[in-house]
GUKENU-300311 format. One record per residue: z, x, y of N, C-alpha, C in turn; residue number from 1; residue in one letter. Coordinates in steps of 0.05 Angstrom, whole numbers. Layout:
<recs>
REC:nw:nu:nv:caw:cau:cav:cw:cu:cv:pos:code
REC:Z:X:Y:Z:X:Y:Z:X:Y:NUM:A
...
</recs>
This chain:
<recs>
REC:nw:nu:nv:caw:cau:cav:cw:cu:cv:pos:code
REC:-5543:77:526:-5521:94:534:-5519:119:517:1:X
REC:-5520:145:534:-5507:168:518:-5492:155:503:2:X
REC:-5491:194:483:-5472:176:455:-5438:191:466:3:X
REC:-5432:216:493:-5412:220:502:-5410:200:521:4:X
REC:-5430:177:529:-5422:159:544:-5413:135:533:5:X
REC:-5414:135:515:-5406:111:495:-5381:110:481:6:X
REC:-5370:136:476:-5348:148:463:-5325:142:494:7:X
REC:-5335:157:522:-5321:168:538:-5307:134:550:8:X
REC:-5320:116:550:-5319:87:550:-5288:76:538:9:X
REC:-5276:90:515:-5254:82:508:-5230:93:520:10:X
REC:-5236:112:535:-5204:117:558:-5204:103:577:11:X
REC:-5226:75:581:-5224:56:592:-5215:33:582:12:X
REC:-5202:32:551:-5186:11:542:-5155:11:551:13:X
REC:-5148:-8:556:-5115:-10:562:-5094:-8:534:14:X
REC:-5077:15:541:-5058:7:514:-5048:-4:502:15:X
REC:-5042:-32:521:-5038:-50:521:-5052:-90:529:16:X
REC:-5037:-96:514:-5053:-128:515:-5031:-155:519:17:X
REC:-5040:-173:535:-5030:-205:532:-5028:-211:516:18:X
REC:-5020:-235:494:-5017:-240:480:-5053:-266:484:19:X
REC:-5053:-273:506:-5072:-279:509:-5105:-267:507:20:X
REC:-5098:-244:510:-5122:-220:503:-5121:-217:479:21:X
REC:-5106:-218:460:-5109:-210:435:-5112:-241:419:22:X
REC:-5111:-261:424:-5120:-277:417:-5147:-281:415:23:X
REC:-5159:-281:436:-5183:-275:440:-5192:-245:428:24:X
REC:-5185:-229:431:-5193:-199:413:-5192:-205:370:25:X
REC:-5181:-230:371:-5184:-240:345:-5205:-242:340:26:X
REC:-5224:-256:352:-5259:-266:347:-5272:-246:343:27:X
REC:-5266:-213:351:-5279:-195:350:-5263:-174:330:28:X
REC:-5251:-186:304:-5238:-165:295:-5246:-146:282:29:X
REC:-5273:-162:258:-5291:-153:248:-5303:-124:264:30:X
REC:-5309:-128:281:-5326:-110:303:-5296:-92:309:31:X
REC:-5283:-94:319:-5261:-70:320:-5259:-53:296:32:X
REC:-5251:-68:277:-5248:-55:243:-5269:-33:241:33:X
REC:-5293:-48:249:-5316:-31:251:-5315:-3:265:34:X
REC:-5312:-4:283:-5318:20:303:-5292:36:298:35:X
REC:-5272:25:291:-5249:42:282:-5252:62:269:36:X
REC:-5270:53:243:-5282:68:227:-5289:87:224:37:X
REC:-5310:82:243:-5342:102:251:-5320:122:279:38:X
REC:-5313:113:289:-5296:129:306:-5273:151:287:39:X
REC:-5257:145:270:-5244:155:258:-5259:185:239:40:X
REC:-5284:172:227:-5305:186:216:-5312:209:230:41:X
REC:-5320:201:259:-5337:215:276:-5316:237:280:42:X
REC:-5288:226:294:-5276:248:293:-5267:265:278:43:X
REC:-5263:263:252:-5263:282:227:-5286:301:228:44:X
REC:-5312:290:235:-5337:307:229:-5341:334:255:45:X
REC:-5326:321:278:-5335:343:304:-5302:356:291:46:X
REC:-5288:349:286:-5261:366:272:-5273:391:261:47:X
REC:-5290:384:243:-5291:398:210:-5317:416:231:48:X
REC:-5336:405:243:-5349:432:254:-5344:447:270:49:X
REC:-5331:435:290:-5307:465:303:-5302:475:286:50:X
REC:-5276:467:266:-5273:497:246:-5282:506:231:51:X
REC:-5314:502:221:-5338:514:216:-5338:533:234:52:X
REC:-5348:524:260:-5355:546:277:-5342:569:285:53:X
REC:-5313:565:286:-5290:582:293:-5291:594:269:54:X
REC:-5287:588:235:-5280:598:222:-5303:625:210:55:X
REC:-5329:616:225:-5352:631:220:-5360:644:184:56:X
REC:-5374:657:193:-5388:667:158:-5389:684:154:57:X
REC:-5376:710:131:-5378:729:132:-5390:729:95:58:X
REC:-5399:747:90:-5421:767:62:-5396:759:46:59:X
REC:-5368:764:51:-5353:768:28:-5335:736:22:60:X
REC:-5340:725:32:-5337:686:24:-5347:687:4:61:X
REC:-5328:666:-14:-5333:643:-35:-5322:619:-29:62:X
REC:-5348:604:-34:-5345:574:-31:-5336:565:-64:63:X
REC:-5319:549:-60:-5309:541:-92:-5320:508:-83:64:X
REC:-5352:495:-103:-5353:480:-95:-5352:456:-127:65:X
REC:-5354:427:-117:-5346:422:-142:-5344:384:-139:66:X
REC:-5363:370:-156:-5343:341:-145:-5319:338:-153:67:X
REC:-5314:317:-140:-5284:314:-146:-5270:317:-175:68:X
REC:-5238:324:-175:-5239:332:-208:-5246:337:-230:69:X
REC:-5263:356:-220:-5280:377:-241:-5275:400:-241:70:X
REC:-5253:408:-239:-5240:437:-245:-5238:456:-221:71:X
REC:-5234:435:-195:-5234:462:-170:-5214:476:-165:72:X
REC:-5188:466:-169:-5170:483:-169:-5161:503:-181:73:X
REC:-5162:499:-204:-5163:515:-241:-5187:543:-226:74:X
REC:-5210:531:-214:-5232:556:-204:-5221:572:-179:75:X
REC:-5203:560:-164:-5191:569:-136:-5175:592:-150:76:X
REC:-5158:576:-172:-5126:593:-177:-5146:626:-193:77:X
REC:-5164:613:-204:-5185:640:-221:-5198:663:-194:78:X
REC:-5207:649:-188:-5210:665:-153:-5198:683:-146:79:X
REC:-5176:661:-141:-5147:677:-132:-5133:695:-137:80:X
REC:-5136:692:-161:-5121:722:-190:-5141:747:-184:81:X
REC:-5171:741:-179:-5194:762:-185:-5185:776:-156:82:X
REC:-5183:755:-134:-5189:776:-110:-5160:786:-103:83:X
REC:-5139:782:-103:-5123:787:-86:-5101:800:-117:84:X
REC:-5076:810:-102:-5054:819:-119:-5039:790:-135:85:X
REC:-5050:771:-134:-5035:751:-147:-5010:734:-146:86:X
REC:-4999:750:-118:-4977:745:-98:-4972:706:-109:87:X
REC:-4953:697:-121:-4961:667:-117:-4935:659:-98:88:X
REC:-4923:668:-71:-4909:667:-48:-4916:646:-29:89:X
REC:-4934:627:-36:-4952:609:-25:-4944:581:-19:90:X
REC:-4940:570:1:-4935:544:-5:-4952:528:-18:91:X
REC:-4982:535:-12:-4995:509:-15:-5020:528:-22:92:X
REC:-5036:512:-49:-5059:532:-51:-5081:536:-27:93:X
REC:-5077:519:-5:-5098:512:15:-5084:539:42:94:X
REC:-5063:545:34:-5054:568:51:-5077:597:48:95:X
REC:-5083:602:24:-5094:622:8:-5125:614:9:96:X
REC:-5131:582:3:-5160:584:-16:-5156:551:9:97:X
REC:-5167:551:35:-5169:525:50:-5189:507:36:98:X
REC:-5190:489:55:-5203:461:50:-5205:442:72:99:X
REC:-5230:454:84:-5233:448:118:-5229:422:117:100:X
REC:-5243:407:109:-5250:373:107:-5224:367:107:101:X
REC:-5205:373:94:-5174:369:80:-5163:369:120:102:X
REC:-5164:385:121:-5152:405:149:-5155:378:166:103:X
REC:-5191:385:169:-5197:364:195:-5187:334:191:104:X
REC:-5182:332:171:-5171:290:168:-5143:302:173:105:X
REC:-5126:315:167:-5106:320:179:-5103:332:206:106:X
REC:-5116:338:216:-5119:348:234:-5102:376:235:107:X
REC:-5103:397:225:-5085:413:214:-5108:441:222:108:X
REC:-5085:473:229:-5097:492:244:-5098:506:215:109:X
REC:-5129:519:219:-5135:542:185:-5129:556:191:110:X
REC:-5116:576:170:-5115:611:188:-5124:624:153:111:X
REC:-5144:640:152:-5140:646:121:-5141:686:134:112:X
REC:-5134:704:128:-5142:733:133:-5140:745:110:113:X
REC:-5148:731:92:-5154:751:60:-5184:755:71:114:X
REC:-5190:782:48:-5208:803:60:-5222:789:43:115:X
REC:-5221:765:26:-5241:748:4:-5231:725:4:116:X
REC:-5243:705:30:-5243:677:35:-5255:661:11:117:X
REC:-5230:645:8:-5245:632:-21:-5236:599:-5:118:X
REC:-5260:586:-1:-5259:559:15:-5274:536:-7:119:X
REC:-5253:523:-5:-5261:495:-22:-5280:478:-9:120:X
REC:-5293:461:-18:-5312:437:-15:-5322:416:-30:121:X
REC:-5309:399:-27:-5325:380:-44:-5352:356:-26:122:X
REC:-5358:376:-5:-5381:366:3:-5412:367:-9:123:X
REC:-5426:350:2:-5466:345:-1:-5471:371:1:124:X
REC:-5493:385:-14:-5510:397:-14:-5516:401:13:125:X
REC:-5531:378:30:-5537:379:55:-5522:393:76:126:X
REC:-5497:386:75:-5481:392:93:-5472:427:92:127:X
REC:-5478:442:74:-5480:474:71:-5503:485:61:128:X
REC:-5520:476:72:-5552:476:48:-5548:500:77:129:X
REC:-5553:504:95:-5557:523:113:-5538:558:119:130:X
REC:-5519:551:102:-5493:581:99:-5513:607:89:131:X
REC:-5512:618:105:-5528:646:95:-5513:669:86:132:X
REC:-5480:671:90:-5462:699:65:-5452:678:60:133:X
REC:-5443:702:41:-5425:692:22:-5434:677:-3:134:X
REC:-5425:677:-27:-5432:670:-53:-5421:640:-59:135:X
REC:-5427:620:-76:-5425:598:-81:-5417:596:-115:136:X
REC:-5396:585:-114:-5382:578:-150:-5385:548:-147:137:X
REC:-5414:539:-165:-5404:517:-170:-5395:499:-188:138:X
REC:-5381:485:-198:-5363:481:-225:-5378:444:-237:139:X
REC:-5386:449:-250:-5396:415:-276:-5373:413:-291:140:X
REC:-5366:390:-286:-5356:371:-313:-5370:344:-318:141:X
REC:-5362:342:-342:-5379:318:-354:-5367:300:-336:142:X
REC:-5387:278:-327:-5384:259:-307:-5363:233:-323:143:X
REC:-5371:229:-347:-5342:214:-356:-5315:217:-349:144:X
REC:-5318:244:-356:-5288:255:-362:-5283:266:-324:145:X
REC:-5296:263:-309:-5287:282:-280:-5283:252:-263:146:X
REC:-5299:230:-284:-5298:204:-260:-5271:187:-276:147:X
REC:-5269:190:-297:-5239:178:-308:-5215:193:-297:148:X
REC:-5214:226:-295:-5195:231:-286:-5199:226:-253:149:X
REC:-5216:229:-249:-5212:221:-196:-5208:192:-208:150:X
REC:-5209:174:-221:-5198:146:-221:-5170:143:-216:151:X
REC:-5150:166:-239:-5131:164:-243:-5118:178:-221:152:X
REC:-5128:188:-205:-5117:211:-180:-5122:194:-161:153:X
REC:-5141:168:-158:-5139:152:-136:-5120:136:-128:154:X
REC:-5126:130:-160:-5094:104:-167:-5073:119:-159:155:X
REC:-5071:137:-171:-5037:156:-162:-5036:158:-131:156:X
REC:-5054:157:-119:-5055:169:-86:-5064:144:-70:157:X
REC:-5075:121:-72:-5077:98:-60:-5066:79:-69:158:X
REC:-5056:73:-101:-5059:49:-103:-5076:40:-125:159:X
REC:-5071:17:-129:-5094:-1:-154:-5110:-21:-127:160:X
REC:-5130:2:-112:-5139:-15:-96:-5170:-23:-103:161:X
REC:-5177:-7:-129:-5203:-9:-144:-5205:-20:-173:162:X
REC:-5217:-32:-180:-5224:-33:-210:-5239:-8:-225:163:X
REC:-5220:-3:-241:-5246:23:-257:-5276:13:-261:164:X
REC:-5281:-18:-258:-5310:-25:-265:-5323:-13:-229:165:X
REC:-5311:-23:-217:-5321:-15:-193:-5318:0:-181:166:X
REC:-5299:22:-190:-5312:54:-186:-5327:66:-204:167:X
REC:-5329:56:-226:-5358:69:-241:-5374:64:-238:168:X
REC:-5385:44:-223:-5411:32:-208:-5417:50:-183:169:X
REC:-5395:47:-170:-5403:63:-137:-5396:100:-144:170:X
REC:-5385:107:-167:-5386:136:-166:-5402:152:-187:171:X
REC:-5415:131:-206:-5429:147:-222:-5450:157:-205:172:X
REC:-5471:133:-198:-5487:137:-167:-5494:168:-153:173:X
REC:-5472:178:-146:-5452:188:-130:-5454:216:-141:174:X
REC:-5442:219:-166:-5445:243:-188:-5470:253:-184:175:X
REC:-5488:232:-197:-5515:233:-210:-5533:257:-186:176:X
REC:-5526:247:-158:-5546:246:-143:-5532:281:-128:177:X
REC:-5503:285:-124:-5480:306:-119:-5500:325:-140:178:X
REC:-5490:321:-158:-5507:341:-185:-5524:353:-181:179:X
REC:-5548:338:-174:-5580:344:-177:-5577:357:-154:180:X
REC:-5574:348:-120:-5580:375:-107:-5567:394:-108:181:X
REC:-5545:397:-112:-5531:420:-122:-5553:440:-145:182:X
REC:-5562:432:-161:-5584:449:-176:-5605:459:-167:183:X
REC:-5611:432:-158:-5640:439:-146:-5638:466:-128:184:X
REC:-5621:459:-100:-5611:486:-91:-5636:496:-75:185:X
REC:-5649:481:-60:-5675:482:-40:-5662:499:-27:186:X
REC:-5649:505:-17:-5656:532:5:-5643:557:-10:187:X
REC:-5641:556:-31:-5639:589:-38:-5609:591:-41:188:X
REC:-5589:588:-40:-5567:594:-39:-5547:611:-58:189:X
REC:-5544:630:-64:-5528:648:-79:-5503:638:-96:190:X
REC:-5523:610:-116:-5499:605:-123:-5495:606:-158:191:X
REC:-5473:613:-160:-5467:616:-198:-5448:580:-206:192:X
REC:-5465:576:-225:-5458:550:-240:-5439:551:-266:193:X
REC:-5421:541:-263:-5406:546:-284:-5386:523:-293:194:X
REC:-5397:513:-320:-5388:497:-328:-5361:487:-345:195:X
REC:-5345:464:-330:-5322:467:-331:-5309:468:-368:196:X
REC:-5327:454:-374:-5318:451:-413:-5317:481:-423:197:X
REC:-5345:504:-411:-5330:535:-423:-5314:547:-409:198:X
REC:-5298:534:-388:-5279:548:-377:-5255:543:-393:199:X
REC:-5255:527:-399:-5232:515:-432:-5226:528:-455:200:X
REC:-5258:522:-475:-5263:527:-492:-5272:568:-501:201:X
REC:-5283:580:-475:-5292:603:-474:-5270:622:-455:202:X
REC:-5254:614:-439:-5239:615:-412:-5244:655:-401:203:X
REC:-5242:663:-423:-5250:705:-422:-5271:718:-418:204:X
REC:-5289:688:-430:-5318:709:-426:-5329:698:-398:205:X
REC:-5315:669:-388:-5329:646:-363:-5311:677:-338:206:X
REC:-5288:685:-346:-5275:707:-323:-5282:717:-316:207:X
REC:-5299:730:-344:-5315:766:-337:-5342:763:-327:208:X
REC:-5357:736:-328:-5380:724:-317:-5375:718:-288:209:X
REC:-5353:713:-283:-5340:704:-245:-5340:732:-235:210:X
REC:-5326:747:-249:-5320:765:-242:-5346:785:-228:211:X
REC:-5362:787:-252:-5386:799:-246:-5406:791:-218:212:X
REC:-5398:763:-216:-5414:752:-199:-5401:762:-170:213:X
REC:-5376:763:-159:-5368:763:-144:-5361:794:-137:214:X
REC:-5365:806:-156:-5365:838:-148:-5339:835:-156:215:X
REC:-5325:841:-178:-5290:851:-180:-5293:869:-207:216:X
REC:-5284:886:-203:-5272:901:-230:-5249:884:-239:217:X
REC:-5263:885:-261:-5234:873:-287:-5230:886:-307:218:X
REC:-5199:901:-306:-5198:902:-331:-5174:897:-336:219:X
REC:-5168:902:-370:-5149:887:-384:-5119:872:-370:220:X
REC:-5110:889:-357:-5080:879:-339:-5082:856:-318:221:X
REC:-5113:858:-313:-5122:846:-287:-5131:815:-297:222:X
REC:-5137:814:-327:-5164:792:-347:-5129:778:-341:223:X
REC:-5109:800:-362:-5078:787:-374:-5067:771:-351:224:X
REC:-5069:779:-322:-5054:762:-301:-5071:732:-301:225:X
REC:-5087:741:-300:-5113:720:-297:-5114:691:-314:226:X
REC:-5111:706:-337:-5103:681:-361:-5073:673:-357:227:X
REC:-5059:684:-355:-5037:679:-357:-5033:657:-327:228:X
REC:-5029:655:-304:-5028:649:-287:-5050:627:-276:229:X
REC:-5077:626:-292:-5085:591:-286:-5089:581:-325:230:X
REC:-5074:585:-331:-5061:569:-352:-5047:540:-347:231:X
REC:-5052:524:-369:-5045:502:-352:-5016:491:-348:232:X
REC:-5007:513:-373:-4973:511:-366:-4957:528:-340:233:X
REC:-4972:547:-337:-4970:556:-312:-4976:538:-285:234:X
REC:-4996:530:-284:-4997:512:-261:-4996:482:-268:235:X
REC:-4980:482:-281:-4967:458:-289:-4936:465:-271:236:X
REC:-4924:478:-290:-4900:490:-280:-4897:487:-243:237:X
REC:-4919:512:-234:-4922:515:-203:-4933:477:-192:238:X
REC:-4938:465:-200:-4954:444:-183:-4958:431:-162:239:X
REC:-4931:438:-151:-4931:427:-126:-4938:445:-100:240:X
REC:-4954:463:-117:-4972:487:-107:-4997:482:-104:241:X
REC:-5008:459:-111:-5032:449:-120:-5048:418:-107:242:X
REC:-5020:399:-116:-5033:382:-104:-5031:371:-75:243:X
REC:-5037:351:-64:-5031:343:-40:-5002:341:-28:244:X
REC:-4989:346:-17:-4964:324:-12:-4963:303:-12:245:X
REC:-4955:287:-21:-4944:257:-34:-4922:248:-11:246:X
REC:-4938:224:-8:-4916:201:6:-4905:184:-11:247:X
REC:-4881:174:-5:-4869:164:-22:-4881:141:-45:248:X
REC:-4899:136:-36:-4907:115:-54:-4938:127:-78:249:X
REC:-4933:147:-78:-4957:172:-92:-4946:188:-109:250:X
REC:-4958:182:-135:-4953:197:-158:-4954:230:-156:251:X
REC:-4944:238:-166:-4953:268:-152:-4964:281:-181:252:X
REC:-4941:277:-202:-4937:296:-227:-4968:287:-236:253:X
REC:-4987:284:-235:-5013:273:-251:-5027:295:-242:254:X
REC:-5031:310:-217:-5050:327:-199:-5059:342:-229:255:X
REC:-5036:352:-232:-5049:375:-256:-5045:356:-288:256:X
REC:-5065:343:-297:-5054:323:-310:-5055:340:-342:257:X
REC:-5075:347:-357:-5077:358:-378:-5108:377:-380:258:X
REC:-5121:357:-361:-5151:377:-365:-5163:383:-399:259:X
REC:-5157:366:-408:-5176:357:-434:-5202:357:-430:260:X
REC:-5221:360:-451:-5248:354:-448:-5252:324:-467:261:X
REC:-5261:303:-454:-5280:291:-476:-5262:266:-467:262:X
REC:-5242:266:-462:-5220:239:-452:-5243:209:-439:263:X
REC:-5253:224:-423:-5263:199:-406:-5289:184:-427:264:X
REC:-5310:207:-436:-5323:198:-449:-5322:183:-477:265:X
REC:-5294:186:-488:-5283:177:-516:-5275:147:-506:266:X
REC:-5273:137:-479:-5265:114:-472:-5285:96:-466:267:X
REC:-5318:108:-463:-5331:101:-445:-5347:76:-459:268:X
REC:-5353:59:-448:-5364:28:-462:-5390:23:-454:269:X
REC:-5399:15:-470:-5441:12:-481:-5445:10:-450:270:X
REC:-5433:-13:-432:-5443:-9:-400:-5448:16:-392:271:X
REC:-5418:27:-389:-5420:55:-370:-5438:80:-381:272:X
REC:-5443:74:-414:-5469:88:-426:-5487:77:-415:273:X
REC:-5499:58:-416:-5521:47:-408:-5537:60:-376:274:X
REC:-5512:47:-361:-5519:56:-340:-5517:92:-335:275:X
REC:-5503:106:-340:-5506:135:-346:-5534:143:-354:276:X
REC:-5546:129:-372:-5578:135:-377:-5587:122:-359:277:X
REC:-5586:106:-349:-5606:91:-330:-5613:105:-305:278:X
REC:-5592:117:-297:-5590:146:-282:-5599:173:-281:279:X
REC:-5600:169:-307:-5604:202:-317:-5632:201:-309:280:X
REC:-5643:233:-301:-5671:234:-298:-5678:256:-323:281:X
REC:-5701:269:-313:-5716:292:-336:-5703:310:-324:282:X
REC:-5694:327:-308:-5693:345:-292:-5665:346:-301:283:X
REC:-5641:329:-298:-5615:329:-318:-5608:338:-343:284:X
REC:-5635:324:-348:-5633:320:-377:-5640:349:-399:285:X
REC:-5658:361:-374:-5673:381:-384:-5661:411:-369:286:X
REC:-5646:410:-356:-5631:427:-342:-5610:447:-357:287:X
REC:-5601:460:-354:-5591:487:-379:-5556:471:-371:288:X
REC:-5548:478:-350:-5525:463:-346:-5515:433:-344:289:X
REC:-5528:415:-347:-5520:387:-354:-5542:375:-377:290:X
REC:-5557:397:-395:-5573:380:-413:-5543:369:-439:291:X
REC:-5527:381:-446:-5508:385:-461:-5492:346:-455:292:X
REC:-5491:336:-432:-5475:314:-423:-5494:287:-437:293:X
REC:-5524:297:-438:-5544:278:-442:-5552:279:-480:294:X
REC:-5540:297:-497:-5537:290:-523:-5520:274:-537:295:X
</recs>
């Protein structure tokens, strides 16, 4: 069966059921759970490429890309200061700087008309290995410290529905493998790497390096908004500018939690070392931007 014939097959389910049909629809719950899934999935993915397609590609895009909590917002709000007047009139940083993937699981309409699209992703390599404009920011943090804090942002936003042992199993994995094509960077892609610990520790000179990359004149009034405004007491302050909306049962105040360096790894136990090397290749190890994680 086609795969629109296979799909088209479910406006032939009834909305309704017997109590005797659903008895029997018990034996097959497994298998429903299932396809729920992959159905739910599927439709997020034809979501997110319509507004690929609609939202199209223009020379003057920035992709702010990044795994999960490793500094994408902090790089959005930096973005944000470089290209535009600084306006912060915004509800939501995704008004200004979207996040298609975000969009399509909500099913929610993009509109961005800044003359410097700055679009988030925390997608595969794969899945933009083909974008031909537009420039690429992509942001490292040490995998300790970026997988201890998305632990604590899960818990705040789902629940204690994981063990930290068993998301350090299924996300170091995950990192390791996110990382490497991101470097590697097989089809050429225009992209500047920038690592989240000198955006901290260096934060003036990592500006005037963005800056350069993306074509902006900076000077002094322009550096002063800049610092001043993704500071972390600044978007501490603003936060609910930042993170998701929260349902009632979701932590919210953590989104912008402190952005320390070194937290996750000061916690980390001979296992999650262990396996961290067991992972690691030469190419990590030996790489200008994550050789620093492997000393």
């Amino acid at each position: 069966m086609e795969l629109f014939e296979l799909i088209n097959t479910c406006g032939e389910i009834p909305e309704t059921f017997s109590k005797a049909e659903l008895n029997e629809l018990i034996k097959h719950l497994d298998t429903l759970e299932s396809n729920a899934y992959k159905v739910k999935n599927l439709l997020v993915e034809v979501r997110l490429h319509k507004m690929m397609v609609d939202f199209g590609q223009k020379d003057s895009d920035i992709y702010v890309v990044s795994y999960p909590k490793s500094g994408t917002t902090l790089m959005q709000m930096i973005i944000y200061q470089l290209t535009s007047d600084g306006d912060m009139n915004f509800n939501h940083i995704y008004d200004v700087s979207p996040w298609l993937r975000f969009a399509a699981r909500k099913n929610l309409t993009v509109k961005c008309d800044a003359k410097r699209r700055i679009i988030k992703s925390h997608d595969d390599y794969d899945f933009l290995k083909d974008i031909r404009k537009g420039k690429f920011i992509f942001v490292i943090r040490d995998c300790f410290d970026a997988l201890h804090s998305y632990f604590i942002h899960t818990i705040d936003y789902e629940g204690p529905v994981i063990s930290w042992e068993e998301f350090w199993q299924m996300e170091l994995p995950a990192w390791t493998t996110y990382i490497s094509e991101w470097l590697i960077n097989r089809n050429h892609l225009d992209i500047l790497y920038v690592n989240y610990e000198n955006l901290i520790t260096r934060k003036k000179d990592e500006i005037e390096k963005i800056a350069r990359f993306i074509e902006i004149d900076l000077d002094d009034i322009l550096m002063d908004r800049v610092l001043d405004r993704t500071s972390f007491q600044f978007m501490k302050k603003n936060e609910t500018k930042f993170g998701e909306q929260p349902d009632s049962y979701q932590v919210f105040n953590n989104f912008i939690r402190h952005g320390l360096i070194g937290e996750g790894r000061k916690s980390r136990s001979p296992k999650e070392e262990e396996l961290f090397l067991k992972l690691s290749s030469d190419f990590l190890r030996s790489n200008e931007h994550t050789r620093r994680y492997y000393q």
